[in-house]
C-alpha positions as CSV (number, residue, x, y, z in Angstrom):
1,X,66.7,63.5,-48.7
2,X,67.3,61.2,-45.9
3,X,67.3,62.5,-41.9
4,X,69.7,60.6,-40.2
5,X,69.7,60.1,-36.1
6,X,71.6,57.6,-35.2
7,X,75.5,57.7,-34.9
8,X,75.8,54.0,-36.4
9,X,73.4,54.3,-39.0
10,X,75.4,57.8,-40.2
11,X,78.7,56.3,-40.0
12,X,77.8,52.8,-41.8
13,X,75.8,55.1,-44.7
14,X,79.0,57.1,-45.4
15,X,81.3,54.2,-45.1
16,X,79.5,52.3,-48.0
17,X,79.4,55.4,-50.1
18,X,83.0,55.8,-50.0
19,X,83.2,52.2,-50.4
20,X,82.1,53.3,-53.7
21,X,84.1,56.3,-54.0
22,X,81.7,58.5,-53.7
23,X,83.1,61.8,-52.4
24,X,81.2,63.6,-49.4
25,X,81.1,67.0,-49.1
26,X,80.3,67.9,-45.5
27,X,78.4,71.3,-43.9
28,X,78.6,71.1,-39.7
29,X,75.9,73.9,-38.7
30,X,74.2,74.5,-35.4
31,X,71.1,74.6,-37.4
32,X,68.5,77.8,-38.4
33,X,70.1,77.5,-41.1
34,X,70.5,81.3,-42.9
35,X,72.0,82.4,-46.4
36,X,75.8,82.1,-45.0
37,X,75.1,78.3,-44.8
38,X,73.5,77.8,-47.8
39,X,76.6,79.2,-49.6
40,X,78.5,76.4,-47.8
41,X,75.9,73.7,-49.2
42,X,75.6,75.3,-52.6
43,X,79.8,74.8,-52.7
44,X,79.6,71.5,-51.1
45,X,76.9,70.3,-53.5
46,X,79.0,71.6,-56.9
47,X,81.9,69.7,-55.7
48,X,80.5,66.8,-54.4
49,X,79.1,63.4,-54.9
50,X,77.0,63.5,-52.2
51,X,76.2,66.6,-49.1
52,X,75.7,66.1,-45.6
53,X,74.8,68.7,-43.7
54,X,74.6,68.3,-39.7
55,X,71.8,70.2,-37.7
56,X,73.5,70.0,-33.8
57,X,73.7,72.4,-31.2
58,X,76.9,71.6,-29.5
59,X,76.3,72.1,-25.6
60,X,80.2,71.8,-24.7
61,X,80.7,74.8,-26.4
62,X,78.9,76.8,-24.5
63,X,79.7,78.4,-21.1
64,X,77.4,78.4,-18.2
65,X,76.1,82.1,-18.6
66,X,75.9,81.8,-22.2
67,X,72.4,80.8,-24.5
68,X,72.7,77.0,-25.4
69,X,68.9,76.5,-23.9
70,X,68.0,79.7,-26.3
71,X,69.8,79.4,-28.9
72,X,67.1,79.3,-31.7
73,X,65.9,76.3,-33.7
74,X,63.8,75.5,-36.3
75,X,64.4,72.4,-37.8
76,X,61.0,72.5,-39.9
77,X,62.3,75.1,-42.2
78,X,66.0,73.8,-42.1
79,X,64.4,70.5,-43.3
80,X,63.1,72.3,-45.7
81,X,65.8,74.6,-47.2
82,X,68.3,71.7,-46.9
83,X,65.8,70.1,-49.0
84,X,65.4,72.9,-51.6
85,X,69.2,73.5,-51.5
86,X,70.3,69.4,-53.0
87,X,71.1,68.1,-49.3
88,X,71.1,64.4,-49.4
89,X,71.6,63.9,-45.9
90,X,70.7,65.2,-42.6
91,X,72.7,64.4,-39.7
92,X,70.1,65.5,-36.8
93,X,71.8,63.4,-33.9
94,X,70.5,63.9,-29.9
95,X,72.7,65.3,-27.1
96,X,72.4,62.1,-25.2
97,X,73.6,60.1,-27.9
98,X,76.6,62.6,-29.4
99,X,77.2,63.0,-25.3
100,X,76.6,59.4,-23.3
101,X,77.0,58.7,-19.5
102,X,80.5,58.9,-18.8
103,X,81.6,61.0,-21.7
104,X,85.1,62.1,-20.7
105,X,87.3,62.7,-23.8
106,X,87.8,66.1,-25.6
107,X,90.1,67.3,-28.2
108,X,91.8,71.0,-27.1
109,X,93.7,72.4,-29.1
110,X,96.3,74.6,-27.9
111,X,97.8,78.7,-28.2
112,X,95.4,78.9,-31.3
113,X,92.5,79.2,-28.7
114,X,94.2,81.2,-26.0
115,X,93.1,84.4,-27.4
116,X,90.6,86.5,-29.3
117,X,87.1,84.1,-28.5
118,X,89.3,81.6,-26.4
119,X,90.0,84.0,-23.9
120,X,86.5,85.4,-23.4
121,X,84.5,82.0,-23.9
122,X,86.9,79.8,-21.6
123,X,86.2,76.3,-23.0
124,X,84.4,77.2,-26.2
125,X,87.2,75.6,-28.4
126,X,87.4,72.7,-26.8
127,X,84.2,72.0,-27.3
128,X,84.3,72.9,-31.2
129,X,87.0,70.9,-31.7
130,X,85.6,68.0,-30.3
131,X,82.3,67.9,-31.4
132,X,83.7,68.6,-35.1
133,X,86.4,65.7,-34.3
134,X,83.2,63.5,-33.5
135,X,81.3,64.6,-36.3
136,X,84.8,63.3,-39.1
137,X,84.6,60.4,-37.6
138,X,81.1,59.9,-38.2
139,X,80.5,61.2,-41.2
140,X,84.0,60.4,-43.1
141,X,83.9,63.7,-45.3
142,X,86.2,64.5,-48.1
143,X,86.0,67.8,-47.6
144,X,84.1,70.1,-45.2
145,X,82.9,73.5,-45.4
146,X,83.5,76.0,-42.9
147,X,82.8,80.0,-43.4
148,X,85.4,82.7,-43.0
149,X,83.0,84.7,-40.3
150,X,84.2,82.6,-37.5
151,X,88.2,82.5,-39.1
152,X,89.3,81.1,-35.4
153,X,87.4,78.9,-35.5
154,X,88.1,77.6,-39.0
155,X,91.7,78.0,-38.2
156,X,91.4,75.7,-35.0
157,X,89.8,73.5,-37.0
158,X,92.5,73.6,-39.7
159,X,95.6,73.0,-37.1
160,X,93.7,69.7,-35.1
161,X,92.7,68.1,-38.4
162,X,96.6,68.3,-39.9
163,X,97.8,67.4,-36.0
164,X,95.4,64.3,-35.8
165,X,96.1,63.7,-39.6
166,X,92.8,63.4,-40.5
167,X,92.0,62.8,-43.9
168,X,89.6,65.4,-44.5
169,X,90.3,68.8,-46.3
170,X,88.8,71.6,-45.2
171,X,87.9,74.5,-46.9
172,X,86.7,78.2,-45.3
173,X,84.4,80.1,-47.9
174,X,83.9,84.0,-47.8
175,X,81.7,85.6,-45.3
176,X,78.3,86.1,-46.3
177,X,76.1,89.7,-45.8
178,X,72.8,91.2,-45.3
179,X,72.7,93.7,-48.4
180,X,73.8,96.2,-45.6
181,X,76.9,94.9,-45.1
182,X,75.8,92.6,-41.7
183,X,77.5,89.5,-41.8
184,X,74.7,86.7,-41.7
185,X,74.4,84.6,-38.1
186,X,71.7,82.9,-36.3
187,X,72.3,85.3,-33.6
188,X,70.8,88.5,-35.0
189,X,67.3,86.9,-34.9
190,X,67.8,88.6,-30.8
191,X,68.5,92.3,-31.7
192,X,66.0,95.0,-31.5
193,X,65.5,96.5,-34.7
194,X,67.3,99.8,-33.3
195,X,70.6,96.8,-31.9
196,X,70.1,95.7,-35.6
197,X,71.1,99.0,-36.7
198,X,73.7,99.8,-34.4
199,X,75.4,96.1,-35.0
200,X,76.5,97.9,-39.2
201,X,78.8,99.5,-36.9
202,X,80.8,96.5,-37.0
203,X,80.8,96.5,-40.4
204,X,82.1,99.9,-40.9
205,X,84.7,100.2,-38.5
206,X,86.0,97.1,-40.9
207,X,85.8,98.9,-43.6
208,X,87.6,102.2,-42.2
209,X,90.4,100.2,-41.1
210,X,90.4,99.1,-44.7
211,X,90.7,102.3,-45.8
212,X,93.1,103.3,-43.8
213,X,95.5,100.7,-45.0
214,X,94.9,101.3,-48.2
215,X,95.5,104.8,-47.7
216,X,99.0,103.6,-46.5
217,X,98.3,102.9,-42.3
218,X,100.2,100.1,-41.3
219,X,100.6,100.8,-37.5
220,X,98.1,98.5,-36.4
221,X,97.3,100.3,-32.8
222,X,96.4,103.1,-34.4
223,X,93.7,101.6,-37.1
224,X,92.2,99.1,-33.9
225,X,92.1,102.9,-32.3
226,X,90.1,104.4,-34.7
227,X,87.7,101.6,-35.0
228,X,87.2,101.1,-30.9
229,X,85.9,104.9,-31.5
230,X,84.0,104.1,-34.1
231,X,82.0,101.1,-32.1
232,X,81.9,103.5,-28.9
233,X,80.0,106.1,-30.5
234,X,77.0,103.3,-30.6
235,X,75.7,103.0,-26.8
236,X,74.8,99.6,-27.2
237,X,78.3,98.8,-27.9
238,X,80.0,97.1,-25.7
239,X,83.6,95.8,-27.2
240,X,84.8,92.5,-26.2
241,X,88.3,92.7,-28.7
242,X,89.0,94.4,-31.8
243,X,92.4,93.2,-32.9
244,X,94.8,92.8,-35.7
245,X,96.5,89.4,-36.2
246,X,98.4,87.0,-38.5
247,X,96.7,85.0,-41.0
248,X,98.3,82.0,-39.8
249,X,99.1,81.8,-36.0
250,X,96.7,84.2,-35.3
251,X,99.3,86.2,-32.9
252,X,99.0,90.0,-32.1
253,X,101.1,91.9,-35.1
254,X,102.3,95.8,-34.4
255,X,102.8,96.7,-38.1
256,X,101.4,94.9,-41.1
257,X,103.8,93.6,-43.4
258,X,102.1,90.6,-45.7
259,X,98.0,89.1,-44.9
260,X,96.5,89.6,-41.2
261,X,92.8,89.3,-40.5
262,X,91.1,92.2,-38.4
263,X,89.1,90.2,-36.0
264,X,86.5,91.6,-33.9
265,X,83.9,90.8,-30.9
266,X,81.6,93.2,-29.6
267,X,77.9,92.6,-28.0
268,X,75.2,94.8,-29.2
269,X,73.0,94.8,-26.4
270,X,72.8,91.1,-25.1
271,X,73.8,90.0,-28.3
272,X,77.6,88.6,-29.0
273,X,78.6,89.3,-32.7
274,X,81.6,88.4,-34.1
275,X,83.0,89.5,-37.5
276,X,86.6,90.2,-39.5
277,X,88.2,90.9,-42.5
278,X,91.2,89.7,-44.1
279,X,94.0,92.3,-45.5
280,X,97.0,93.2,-46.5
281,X,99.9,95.7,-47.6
């Protein structure tokens, strides 16, 4: 396995592989890399000629109260389990370099990101979408691998790569748990173990909303109202949205007719957590 740092040197390696036509199956992480990302390499690497995965904590996405200087890292172990896991390729670029003197181009994407994360992280989007726009053009994927736990995101990413017509495909893989339901992020390294037990609540008030549909509920107000009691009963919960929205534009739906996604944002304690689940009538 190679560790890559410079932009050139990334970009020239891919271009002779396809050169080749060898297909590149391509993982964009933040790094501390958990079981939710090895999912996407495992994918990437039984569909693929060849796996990149990038380690990069993207500063533009983050807002000035918000933990880009804490966000944690280990790129030891994620050496190590990129390693174990078939990576052939590390992309491990630095800030200055992915973010020169002068930098003044971003890629925003619009009404997508208005809502739901958009509206509570102003700015978070635009910087997603353009460090992920800088990372295609470097790396040259066939296809990239996104999971379903951040679905606006993974949407976003779906509407600027078919308006830029890029030629990469991009594909969103099922949310992976703790055996407890959790859904796996780098973030719940910061809960207490007694926020690590309040945080299932997320989980559950998914799955009661579930429920309820399947029990025949399709007035979404009332299933976001009996989850938002759910998550209140926990006094480290402190809701940031719970909401119910199309599978497509991601717009607000009253009643469920065909696929929405229940999307949700609550901090536990300090800690932001995001989850969702897709369903239908």
């Amino acid at each position: 396995m190679q560790v890559i740092k410079q932009l050139s040197k990334m970009a020239d390696f891919s271009l002779k592989l396809r050169r080749k036509g060898r297909k590149i199956g391509f993982v964009p992480t933040m790094g501390y890399l958990h079981k939710g990302h090895l999912s996407l390499i495992k994918q990437a690497k039984s569909k693929n000629d060849i796996v990149v995965v990038s380690i990069f904590v993207n500063p533009t996405q983050f807002g000035p109260k918000e933990d880009f200087k804490n966000y944690p890292r280990d790129f030891k172990k994620d050496k190590w389990l990129a390693a174990a896991f078939g990576v052939d390729v590390i992309f491990y670029p630095a800030v200055k370099n992915m973010y020169p003197a002068g930098y003044c181009t971003y890629v925003n994407v619009e009404e997508l990101t208005e809502g739901l994360c958009g509206a509570s992280r102003p700015g978070h989007f635009k910087g997603v979408a353009t460090v992920v726009a800088k990372l295609f053009n470097i790396v040259q994927p066939d296809v990239a691998y996104f999971g379903q736990k951040d679905a606006q995101q993974a949407i976003v990413i779906k509407q600027m790569v078919k308006d830029l017509n890029m030629k990469v495909k991009i594909e969103a893989l099922p949310t992976v748990r703790e055996k407890d339901g959790l859904a796996m992020s780098s973030r719940n390294v910061y809960l207490s173990k007694s926020e690590r037990k309040d945080a299932l609540v997320l989980y559950y008030a998914l799955n009661n909303a579930k429920a309820l549909i399947k029990r025949g509920e399709k007035n979404s107000a009332r299933i976001i109202t009996a989850m938002r009691k759910m998550i209140n009963a926990k006094k480290t919960a402190r809701i940031d949205y719970v909401s119910m929205v199309d599978a497509g534009n991601l717009k607000d739906i009253e009643t469920i007719k065909s696929k929405a996604i229940i999307v949700l944002a609550v901090k536990i304690g300090n800690t932001r957590l995001i989850d969702n689940m897709l369903v239908g009538v």
